[in-house]
C-alpha positions in Angstrom: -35.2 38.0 -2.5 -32.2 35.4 -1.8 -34.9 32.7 -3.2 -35.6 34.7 -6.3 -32.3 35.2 -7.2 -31.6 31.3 -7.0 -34.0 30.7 -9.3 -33.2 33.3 -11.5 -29.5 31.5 -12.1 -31.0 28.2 -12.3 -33.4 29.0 -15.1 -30.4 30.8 -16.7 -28.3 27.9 -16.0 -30.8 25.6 -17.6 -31.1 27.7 -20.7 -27.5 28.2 -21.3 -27.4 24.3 -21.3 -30.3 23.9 -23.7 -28.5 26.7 -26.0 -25.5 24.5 -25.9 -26.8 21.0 -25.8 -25.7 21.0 -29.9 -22.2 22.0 -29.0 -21.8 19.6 -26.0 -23.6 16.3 -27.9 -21.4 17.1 -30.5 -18.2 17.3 -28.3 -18.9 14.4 -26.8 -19.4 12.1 -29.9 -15.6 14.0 -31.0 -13.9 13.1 -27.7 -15.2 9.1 -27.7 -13.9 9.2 -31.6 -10.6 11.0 -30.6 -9.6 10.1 -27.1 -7.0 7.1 -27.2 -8.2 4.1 -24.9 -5.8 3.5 -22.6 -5.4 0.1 -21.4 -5.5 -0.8 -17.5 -1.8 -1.5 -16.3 -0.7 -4.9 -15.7 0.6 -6.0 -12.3 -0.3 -7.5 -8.8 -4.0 -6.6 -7.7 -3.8 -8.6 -4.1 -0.5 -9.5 -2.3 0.5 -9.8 1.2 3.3 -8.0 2.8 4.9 -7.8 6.3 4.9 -5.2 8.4 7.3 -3.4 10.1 10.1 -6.0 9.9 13.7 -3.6 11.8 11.5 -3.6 14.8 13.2 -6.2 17.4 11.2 -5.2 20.0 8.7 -7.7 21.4 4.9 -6.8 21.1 3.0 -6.5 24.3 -0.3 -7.6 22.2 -0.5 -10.3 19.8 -1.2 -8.4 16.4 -3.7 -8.8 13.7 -3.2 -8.6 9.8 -4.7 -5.4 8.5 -7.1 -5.9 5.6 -7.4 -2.7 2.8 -10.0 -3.3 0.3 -9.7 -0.7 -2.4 -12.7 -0.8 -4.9 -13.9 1.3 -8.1 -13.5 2.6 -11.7 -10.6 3.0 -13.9 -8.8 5.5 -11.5 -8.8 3.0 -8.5 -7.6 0.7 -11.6 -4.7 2.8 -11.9 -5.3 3.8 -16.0 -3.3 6.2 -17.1 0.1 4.6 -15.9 2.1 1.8 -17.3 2.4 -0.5 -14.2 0.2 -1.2 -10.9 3.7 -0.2 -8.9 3.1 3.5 -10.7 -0.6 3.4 -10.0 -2.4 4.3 -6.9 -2.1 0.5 -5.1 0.8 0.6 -6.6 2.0 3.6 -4.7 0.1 3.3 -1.6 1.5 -0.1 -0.2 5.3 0.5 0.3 4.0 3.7 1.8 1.7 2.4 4.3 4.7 -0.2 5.1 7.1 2.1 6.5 4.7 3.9 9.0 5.7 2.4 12.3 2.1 3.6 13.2 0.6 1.1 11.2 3.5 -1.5 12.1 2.7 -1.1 16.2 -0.6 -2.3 15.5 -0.1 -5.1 12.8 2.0 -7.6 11.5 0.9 -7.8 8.0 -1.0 -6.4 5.4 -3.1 -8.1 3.1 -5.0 -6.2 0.1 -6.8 -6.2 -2.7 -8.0 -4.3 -5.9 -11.4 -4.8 -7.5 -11.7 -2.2 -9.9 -12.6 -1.9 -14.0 -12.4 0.9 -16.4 -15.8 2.5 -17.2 -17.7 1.3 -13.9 -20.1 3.3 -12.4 -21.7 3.2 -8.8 -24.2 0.7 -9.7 -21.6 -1.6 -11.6 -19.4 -1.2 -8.2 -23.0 -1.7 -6.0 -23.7 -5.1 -8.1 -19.5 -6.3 -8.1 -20.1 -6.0 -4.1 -23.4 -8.5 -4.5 -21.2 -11.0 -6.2 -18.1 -10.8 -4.6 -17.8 -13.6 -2.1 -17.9 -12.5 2.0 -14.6 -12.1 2.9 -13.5 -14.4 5.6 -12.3 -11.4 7.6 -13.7 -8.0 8.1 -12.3 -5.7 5.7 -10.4 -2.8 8.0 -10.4 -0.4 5.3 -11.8 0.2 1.9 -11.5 3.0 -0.4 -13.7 3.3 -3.5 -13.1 5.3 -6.4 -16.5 6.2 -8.2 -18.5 9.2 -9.6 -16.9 10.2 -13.2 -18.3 7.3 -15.4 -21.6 8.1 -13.8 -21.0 12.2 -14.4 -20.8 11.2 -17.9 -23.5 9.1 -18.3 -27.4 9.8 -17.5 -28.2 8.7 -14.0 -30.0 11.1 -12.0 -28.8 12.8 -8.7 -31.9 10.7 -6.8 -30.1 7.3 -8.2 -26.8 8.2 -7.8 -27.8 8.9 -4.1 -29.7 6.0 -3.5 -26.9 3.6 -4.5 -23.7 5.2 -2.3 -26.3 5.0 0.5 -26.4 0.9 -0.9 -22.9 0.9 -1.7 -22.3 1.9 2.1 -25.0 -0.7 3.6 -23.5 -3.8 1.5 -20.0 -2.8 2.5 -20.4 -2.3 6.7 -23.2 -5.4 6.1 -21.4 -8.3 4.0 -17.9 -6.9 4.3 -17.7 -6.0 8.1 -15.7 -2.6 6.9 -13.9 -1.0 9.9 -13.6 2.4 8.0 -15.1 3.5 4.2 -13.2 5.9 2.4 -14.4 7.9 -0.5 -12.9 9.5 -2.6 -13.7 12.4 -4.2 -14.5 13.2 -8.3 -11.3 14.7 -9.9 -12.0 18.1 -10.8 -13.3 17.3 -14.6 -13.6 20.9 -15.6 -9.8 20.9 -15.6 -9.6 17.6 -17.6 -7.7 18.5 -20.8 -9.7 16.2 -23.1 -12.7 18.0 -22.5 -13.1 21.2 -24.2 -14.8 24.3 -23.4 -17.9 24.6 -23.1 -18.6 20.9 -22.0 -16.4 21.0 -19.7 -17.9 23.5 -17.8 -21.1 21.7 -18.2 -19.0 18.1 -17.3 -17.9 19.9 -14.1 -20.9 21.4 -12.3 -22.7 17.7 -12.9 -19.2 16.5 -11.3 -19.5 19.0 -8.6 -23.2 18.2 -8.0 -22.8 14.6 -7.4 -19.7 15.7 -5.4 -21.8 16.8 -2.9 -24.0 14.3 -2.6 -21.2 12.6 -1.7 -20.0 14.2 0.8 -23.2 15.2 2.6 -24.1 11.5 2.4 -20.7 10.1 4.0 -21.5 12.3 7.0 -25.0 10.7 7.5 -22.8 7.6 8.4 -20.6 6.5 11.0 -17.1 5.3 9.9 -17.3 6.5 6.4 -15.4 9.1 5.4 -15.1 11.6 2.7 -11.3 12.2 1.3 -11.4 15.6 -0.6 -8.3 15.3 -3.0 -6.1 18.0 -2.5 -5.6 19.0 -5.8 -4.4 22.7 -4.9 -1.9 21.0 -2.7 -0.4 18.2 -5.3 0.1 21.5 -7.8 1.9 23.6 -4.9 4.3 20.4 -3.7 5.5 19.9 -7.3 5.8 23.2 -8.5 7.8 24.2 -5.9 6.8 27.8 -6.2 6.9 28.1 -9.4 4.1 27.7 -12.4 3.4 24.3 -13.9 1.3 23.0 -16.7 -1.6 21.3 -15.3 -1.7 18.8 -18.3 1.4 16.9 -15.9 -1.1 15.9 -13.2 -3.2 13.7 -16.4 -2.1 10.9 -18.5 -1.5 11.0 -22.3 -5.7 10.9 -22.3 -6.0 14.3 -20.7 -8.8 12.3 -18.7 -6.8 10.1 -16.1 -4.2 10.6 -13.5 -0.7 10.5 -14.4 1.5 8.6 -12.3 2.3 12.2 -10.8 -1.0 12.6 -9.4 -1.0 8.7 -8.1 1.8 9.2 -6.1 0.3 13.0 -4.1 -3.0 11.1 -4.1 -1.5 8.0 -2.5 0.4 10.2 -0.4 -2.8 12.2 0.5 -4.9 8.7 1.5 -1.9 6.9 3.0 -2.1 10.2 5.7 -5.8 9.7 6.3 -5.7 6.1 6.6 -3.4 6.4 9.6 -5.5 9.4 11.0 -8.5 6.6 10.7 -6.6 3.6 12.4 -5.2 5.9 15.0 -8.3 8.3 16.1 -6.1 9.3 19.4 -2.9 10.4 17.9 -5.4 12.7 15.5 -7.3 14.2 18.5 -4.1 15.0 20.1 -2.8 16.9 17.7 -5.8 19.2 17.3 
């Protein structure tokens, strides 16, 4: 009966989406005509910074430079803000240098951001092919991917097959330590896409979602970071009701500088959980 019923919604499902497939083609074409291109920010996309520089007391362990790889489409790019400092690098380094839990356990860190508007998971698979082989394991790195290929026509078989390559190349030719994830944005909330596509936008979203997910815990050391959204909304609200067009740029498609800065917030906590696996087990 529970098997019947599934299909019943999918065939409903699939029917509502040919009855609309009119409405949504024609949506689409109006929000590529309409939507204003925003460019990628300028700024720094590798540095090198110290770690952890008012603490006078002597090491007991020589320490090692931590390397943070962060990899991915136009949000890892940090579109949508004026700056890398008000992107998500931008934001996540000076937060990752104050925690004295990261500082304990390394001198330095050195990063880097490979990223491009419009890149999907197999334009982030093939920049991993070319990309030289680091000359040091990469500890950690986060990639950004999923919308571009929600809006375009690769099928949930592909889009599984290449994280599953994605994840071989970077524990294989990159050494990673930990892979992070990220998760798609919610896209039915995206205020550049009207209603109905949206809907239809944010169930392919929500699909590949969890192919995401399911496929991060097939692996060791990767991890899948579920943005918080809920959260970000509640923190800056402060109890009271916000528009939810604050959390997007002027685009209504990327993050705002806002939503960097909660989702750089959000990582910087899991990256510590990651590099200290103890402390987290402690605490449970």
């Amino acid at each position: 009966m529970v098997a019947t019923k599934k299909i019943q919604n999918k065939l409903a499902t699939v029917a509502k989406d040919v009855l609309f497939a009119p409405v949504y083609l024609y949506q689409g074409r109006k929000i590529k005509r309409d939507t204003v291109r925003l460019p990628e920010p300028n700024g720094e996309r590798h540095g090198f910074v110290q770690l952890g520089k008012g603490n006078s007391e002597p090491s007991a362990q020589p320490k090692q430079t931590l390397n943070l790889l962060i990899v991915g489409d136009s949000a890892a790019a940090g579109v949508g803000s004026e700056t890398q400092q008000e992107a998500l690098v931008g934001k996540l380094i000076p937060i990752l240098q104050k925690q004295a839990t990261i500082s304990d356990q390394f001198e330095a860190l050195c990063w880097s951001l490979q990223a491009t508007t419009g890149h999907t998971s197999f334009d982030i698979l093939r920049r991993l092919y070319i990309m030289p082989t680091p000359s040091e394991p990469i500890d950690i790195m986060v990639l950004s991917v999923g919308v571009n290929d929600t809006t375009s026509s690769v099928s949930v078989d592909r889009w599984h097959q290449q994280i599953k390559d994605i994840i071989t190349i970077a524990q294989r030719k990159f050494g990673v330590r930990e892979l992070v994830f990220l998760s798609l944005p919610p896209m039915a909330q995206m205020p550049a896409i009207p209603t109905p596509l949206n809907n239809f936008v944010g169930a392919k979203a929500s699909i590949l979602d969890g192919i995401l997910q399911q496929t991060c815990l097939t692996y060791d050391n990767v991890t899948y970071m579920a943005t918080d959204f809920p959260r970000m909304i509640a923190e800056h609200s402060n109890g009271t009701p916000i528009d939810i067009k604050v959390m997007f740029a002027s685009d209504g498609f990327h993050p705002s500088s806002l939503m960097y800065g909660y989702w750089a917030q959000q990582l910087s906590e899991l990256i510590i959980q990651l590099l200290n696996p103890s402390d987290a087990e402690l605490t449970e």
